[in-house]
N, C-alpha and C positions, 0 to 999 in steps of 0.2 A: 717710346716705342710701343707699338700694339701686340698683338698676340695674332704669333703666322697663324695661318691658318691648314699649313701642309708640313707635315716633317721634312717634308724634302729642300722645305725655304732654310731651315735650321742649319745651323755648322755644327757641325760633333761635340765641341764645347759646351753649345746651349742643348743641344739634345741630351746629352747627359746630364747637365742640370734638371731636365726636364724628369730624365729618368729617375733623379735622386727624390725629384720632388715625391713624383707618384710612389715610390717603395715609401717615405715617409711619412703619407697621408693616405690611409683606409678608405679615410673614409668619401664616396666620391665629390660632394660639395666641396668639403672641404681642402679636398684636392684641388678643383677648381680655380676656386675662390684665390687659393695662393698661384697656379697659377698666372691669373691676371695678377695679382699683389707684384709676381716675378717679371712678369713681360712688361706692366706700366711702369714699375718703379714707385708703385703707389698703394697705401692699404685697398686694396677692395673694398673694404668696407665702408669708406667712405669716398666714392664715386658715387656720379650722380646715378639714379637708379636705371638709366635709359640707359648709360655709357657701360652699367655693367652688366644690364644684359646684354649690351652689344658685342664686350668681351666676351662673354660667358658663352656667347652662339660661337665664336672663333674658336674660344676653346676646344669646346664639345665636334668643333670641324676638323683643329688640329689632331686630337685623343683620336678621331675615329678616319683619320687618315694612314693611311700604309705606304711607307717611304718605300722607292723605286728599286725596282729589283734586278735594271739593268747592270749588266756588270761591265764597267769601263776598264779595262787591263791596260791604260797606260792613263795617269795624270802626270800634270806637272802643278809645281808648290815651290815657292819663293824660286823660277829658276832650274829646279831640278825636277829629272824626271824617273819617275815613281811605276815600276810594272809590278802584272802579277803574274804568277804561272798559270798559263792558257788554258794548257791540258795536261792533266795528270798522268793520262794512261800516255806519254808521251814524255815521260821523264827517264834521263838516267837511273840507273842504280845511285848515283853521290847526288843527283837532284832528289831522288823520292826519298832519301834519307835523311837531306834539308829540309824538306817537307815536313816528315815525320815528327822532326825534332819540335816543329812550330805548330804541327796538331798536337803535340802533347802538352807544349804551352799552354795553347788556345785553348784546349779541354779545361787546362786548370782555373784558367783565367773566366772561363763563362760558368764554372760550378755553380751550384744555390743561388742560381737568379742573377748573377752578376755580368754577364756579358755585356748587358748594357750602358754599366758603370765603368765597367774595359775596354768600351770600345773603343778610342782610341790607342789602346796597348794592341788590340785584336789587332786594328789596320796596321800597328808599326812589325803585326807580325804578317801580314797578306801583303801590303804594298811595298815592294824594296828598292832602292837604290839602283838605279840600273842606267848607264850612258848606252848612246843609241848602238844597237849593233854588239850589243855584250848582254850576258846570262844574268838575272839576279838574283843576289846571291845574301841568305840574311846573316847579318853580323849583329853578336850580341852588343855591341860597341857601340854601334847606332842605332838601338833601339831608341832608348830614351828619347833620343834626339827627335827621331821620325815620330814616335809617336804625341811629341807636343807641336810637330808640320801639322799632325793631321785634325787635330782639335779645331784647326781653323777653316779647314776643309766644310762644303756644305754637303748633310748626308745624302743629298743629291748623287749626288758624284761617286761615292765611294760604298753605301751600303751594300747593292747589289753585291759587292766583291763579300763583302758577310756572307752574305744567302750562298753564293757561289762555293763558298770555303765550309760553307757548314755542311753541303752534299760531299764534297773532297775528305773534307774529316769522316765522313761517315764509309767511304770508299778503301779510305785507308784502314781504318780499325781491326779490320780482321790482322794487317800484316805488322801494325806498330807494337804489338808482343814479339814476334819476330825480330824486330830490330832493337825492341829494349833487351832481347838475350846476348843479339851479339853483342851490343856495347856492353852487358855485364862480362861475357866470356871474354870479350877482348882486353876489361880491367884483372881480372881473374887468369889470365896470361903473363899481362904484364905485372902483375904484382909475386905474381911466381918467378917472374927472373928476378926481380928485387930479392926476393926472398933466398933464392941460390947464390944471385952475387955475393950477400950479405953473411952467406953460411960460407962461403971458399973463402971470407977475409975474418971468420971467425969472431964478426957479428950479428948474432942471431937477434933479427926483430920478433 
């Protein structure tokens, strides 16, 4: 196998290897270099001197490519089909609160340079489960699941929906304090009836 030459040729899989390579290696030869070692299957260092600079220009084609920023809001993957939420300003109250829950993920998940190496957890949290003519709706249950669909995925297809969700996250932020008080106030309710049940049977937690 040769070395794409566009991120966009890559599945999420290899792109993320690609990404683990670059945080591992400084320095940028040496960056390089492994990546041919990674896409030949073969030391660098011992190709022929033509065939690695032939890589080496792929490389430096791939590094200085910018995957597609179109945003596709419905795939399908093995069979099922995969949506996203179109428009924000266009959600319920119990949709922008599903929302919420998956930008406060996704905030954790891309901290200190990591989104990269997330990004198939990113998409198992942007692309959800959805039969035609029904809402999508994210269940913690099938994350895991979706997000090892979408490693196979090419970031063709599915990046744009990043770029898309990264302006969404940034839309939302001002009101996701909002919603992290009501779910405090709403555990802070219910743990007060706990607390009363527990005293009228003359067990005090």
């Amino acid at each position: 196998m040769g070395v794409p030459i566009s991120y966009n040729q890559l599945t999420v899989r290899e792109y993320v290897k690609v990404k683990e390579i670059e945080m591992k290696h400084s320095d940028l030869l040496d960056r390089r270099m492994a990546l041919v070692s990674h896409f030949t299957n073969k030391n660098a260092e011992n190709l022929d001197l033509n065939v690695l600079k032939w890589q080496l220009f792929k490389v430096d084609s791939l590094l200085a490519s910018q995957p597609s920023t179109k945003v596709k809001h419905v795939i399908w993957i093995n069979g099922r089909r995969y949506k996203t939420f179109a428009d924000v300003t266009k959600l319920s109250k119990v949709q922008t609160k599903l929302i919420v829950d998956q930008a406060v993920t996704a905030k954790e998940l891309a901290k200190n340079g990591q989104g990269d190496i997330n990004l198939h957890r990113l998409l198992g949290l942007i692309y959800l489960r959805a039969k035609i003519g029904t809402t999508p709706e994210f269940d913690v249950k099938t994350w895991d699941d979706i997000s090892e669909d979408m490693l196979d995925v090419t970031i063709g297809e599915v990046y744009g929906a990043v770029f898309f969700y990264s302006n969404v996250l940034e839309k939302l932020m001002p009101i996701i304090p909002y919603f992290l008080m009501e779910a405090e106030a709403t555990i802070e309710n219910h743990m007060a009836e706990v607390l009363q049940w527990a005293a009228t049977r003359g067990k005090p937690l």
